[in-house]
N, C-alpha and C positions, 0 to 999 in steps of 0.2 A: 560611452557605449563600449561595452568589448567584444573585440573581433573573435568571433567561434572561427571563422575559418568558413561558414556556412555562409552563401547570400544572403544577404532579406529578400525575401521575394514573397509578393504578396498575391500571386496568380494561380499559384499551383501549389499540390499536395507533398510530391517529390520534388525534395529539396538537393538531391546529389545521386549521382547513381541512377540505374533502371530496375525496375520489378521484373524478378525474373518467370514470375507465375502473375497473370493478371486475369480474372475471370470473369466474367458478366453475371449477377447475381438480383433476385427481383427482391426491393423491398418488400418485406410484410409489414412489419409493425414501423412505424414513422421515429417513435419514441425515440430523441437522444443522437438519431442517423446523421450526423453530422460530419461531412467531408475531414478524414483524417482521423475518425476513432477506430476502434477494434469493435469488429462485428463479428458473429456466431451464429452459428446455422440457427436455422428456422423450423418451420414443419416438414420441410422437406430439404435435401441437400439441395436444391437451388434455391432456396429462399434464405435471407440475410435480417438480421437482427440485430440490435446493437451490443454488443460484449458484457461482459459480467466479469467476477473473479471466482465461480462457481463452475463454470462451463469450459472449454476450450475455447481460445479464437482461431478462426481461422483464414483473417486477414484486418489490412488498414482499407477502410470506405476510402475509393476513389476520389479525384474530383477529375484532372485532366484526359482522363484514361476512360472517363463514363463516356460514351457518345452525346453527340450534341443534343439530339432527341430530349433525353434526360437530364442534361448538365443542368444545374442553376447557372444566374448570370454569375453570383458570386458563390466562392467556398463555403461562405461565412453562414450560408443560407442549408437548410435543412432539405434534404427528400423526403420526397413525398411515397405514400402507398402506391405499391404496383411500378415505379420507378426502375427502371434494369442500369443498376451501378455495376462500376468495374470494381476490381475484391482484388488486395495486392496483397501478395506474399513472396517470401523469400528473403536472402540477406543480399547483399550489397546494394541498399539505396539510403537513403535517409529522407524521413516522413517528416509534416507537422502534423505531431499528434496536439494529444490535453494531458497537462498534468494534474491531477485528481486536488481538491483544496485539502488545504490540510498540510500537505509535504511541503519540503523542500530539495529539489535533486542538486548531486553535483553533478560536475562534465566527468563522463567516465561512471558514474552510478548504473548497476541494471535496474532494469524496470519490467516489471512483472504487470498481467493485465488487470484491471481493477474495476469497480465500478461505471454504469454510464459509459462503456467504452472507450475509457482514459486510463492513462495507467500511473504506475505507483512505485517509487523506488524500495528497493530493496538487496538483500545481500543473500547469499550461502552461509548458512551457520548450521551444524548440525546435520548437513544433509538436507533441510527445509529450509523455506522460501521466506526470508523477514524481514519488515514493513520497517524500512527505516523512515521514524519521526523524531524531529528535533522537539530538544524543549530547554527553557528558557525556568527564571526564576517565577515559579507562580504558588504563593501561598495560598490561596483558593483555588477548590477544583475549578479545572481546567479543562472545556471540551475541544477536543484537537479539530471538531467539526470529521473526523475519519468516522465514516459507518463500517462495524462490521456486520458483512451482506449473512443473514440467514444461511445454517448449513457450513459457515468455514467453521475451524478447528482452529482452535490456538492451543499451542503445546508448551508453549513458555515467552519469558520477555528478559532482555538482558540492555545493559545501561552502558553504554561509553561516553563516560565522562572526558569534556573537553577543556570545560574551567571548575575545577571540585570549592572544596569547601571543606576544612576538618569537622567541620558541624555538620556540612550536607546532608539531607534524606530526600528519596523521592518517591511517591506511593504513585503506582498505573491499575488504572482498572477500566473500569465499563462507567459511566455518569451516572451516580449514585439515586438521581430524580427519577432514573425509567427504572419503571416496573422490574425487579432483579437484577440492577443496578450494583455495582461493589467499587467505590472510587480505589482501594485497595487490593482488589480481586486476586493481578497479577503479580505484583509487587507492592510490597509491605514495609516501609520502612530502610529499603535498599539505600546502605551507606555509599555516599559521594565523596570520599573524603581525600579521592586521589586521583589523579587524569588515569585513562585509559578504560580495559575492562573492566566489569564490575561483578565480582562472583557472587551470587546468594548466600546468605548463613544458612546451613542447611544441616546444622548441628551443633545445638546449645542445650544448655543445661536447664533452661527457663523456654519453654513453648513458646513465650508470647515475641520472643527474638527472632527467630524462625522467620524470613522476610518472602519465604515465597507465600502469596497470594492466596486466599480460601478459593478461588473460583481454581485455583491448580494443585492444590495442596487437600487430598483426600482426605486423611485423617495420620495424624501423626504418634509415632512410635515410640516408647521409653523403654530402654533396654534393661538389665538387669545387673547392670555394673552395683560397684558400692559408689562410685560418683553418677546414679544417672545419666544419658542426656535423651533429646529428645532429634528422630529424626524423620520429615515426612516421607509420606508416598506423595509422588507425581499421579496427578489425573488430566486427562485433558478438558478443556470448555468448548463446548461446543454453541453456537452462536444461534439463537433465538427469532431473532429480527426484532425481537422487543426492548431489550438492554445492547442498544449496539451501540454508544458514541464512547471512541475511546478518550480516556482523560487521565490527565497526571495531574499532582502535587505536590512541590518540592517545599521545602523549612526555608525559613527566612534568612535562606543567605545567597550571594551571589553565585550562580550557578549556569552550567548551560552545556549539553551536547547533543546524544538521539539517543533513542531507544527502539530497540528492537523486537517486535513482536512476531513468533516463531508462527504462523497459521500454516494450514492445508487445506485444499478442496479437489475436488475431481478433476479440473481443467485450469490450475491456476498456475502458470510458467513463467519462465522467461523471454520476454517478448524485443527483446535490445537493450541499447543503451543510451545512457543521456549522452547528447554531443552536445552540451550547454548547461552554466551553471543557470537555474531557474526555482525562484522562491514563490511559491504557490500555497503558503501559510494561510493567507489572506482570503483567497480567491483561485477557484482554476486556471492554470495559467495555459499559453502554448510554449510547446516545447519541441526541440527537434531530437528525433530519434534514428540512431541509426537501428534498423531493421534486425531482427533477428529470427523472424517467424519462419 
C-alpha cells in the first residue's frame, strides 16, 4: 500500500481540511446522488442534482455535514428524493470523490467534472480543458468505455508517447459500431516513433498522410506551388450522444502513454486535484481530491 499522506477513513466524505461554504440543498432527481459526487443545480437554485460535464457544478454531495434526519447509515448508500444534503464548496479540504472508468489519474493530475458526478483527469493545452487517457498496445479497436456526453465539443487530440516505437502508429476516434462512428476520426495514423509530444502532419505532399482525423479535418487544401502539398482546415466535432465511445488503435508494436482530447462545454472546469495515484481503466474507482470548487 502507499502512503498518500491522506488517512483511510472510511466514515466520512472530508478527508483533510474543512468546507468553507456548506449549504443544505434538497434532492430532486435520486439518479447517481451518491455521498461524494459533484452535483448541479436543479429546477431551482435549492434543488441538487447529480453533475454532468455540460453544466457547472456547484459543489461535492455531503455525507458528514447532511443532518442526521437525512444522513444514510452508510456513505456508500444513495439519497433519496426530497432528502435536504449538505453541498460543499470551496478549496482547502480534500473529498472522496469517483473517478470516472476509463482513466487513470496521477497524484498531482487536475481533474475537471465529468460524467455521473465523478470526475476526470485532465490537463491545460491550448487554453482548453484535455481528457487525459492512457493507452496501451491494442491492435483492435479499442473502446476506452469514456462516453462523450452529448453537446461537448472536441477541438483536437494530441499523443504523448511514453514508450514509442520506430514503427509506432495510433488511430483515436469515436467506436466505429455506433451510428457515425470514425475509429480514425481524431487521429489518423499519428506517428509514435519517439517519446514525448507528438505533432500532427499537417503538411504533405500526398492527402492521405495528412494524420488529422475526418471528424476534425474539414476539407483539405492544395496550394499552387510546382511541388504541391496539401494542407487541412481544422473543424470542430461536435458530440451527438449517438457516436460517443471514445477508442484508439495502435500497430503491432510495443507501445504505451495517453492521449489527449482537447473538448469544451458550457460548465466544464477545473474542479481539483488528484492527491493519489489511482487506476480506474478497469472500473470507477474512489479517489481523493483535493478541492478546488
Amino acid at each position: 500500500m502507499v502512503d498518500t499522506g491522506y488517512p483511510t477513513n472510511t466514515g466520512n466524505i472530508v478527508q483533510r481540511g474543512e468546507p468553507p461554504v456548506v449549504l443544505e440543498k434538497k434532492v430532486e432527481t435520486a439518479a447517481n446522488m451518491y455521498p461524494g459526487r459533484l452535483v448541479k443545480r436543479g429546477t431551482t437554485d435549492f434543488d441538487a442534482v447529480v453533475g454532468d460535464a455540460i453544466a457547472p457544478p456547484t459543489g461535492w454531495l455531503g455525507y458528514e455535514h447532511t443532518s442526521d434526519n437525512y444522513r444514510k447509515d452508510a456513505k456508500s448508500t444513495i439519497q433519496t428524493i426530497n432528502d435536504y444534503v449538505a453541498v460543499l464548496s470551496g478549496s482547502g479540504f480534500a473529498v472522496s470523490a469517483k473517478l470516472a472508468a476509463g482513466f487513470n489519474a496521477t497524484k498531482g493530475d487536475k481533474l475537471c467534472n465529468w460524467t455521473a458526478g465523478q470526475v476526470a483527469p485532465c490537463a491545460i493545452v491550448h487554453g482548453s480543458i484535455a481528457l487525459k487517457v492512457p493507452y496501451t498496445k491494442k491492435t483492435s479497436e479499442f473502446d476506452t468505455t469514456i462516453d462523450l456526453p452529448s453537446g461537448m465539443i472536441v477541438h483536437d487530440a494530441f499523443v504523448y508517447s511514453v514508450v514509442a516505437d520506430a514503427s509506432g502508429t495510433i488511430d483515436i476516434g469515436i467506436l466505429s459500431s455506433e451510428s457515425g462512428g470514425d475509429a480514425d476520426g481524431f487521429l489518423d495514423g499519428e506517428a509514435l516513433a519517439a517519446t514525448g509530444w507528438v505533432a500532427h502532419n499537417m503538411v504533405d505532399a500526398t492527402a492521405a498522410n495528412i494524420t488529422l482525423g475526418l471528424l476534425l479535418d474539414e476539407v483539405q487544401i492544395k496550394d499552387a506551388t510546382s511541388t504541391p502539398v496539401y494542407t487541412p482546415i481544422m473543424q470542430h466535432h461536435k458530440c451527438d450522444g449517438t457516436a460517443t465511445s471514445l477508442s484508439y488503435t495502435t500497430s503491432d508494436h510495443t507501445q504505451s502513454g495517453y492521449f489527449y482530447v482537447l473538448v469544451s462545454s458550457p460548465g466544464l472546469e477545473i474542479v481539483g486535484k488528484a492527491a493519489e495515484t489511482v487506476d480506474a481503466t478497469a472500473a470507477a474507482a474512489d479517489i481523493v481530491v483535493e478541492s478546488a470548487l
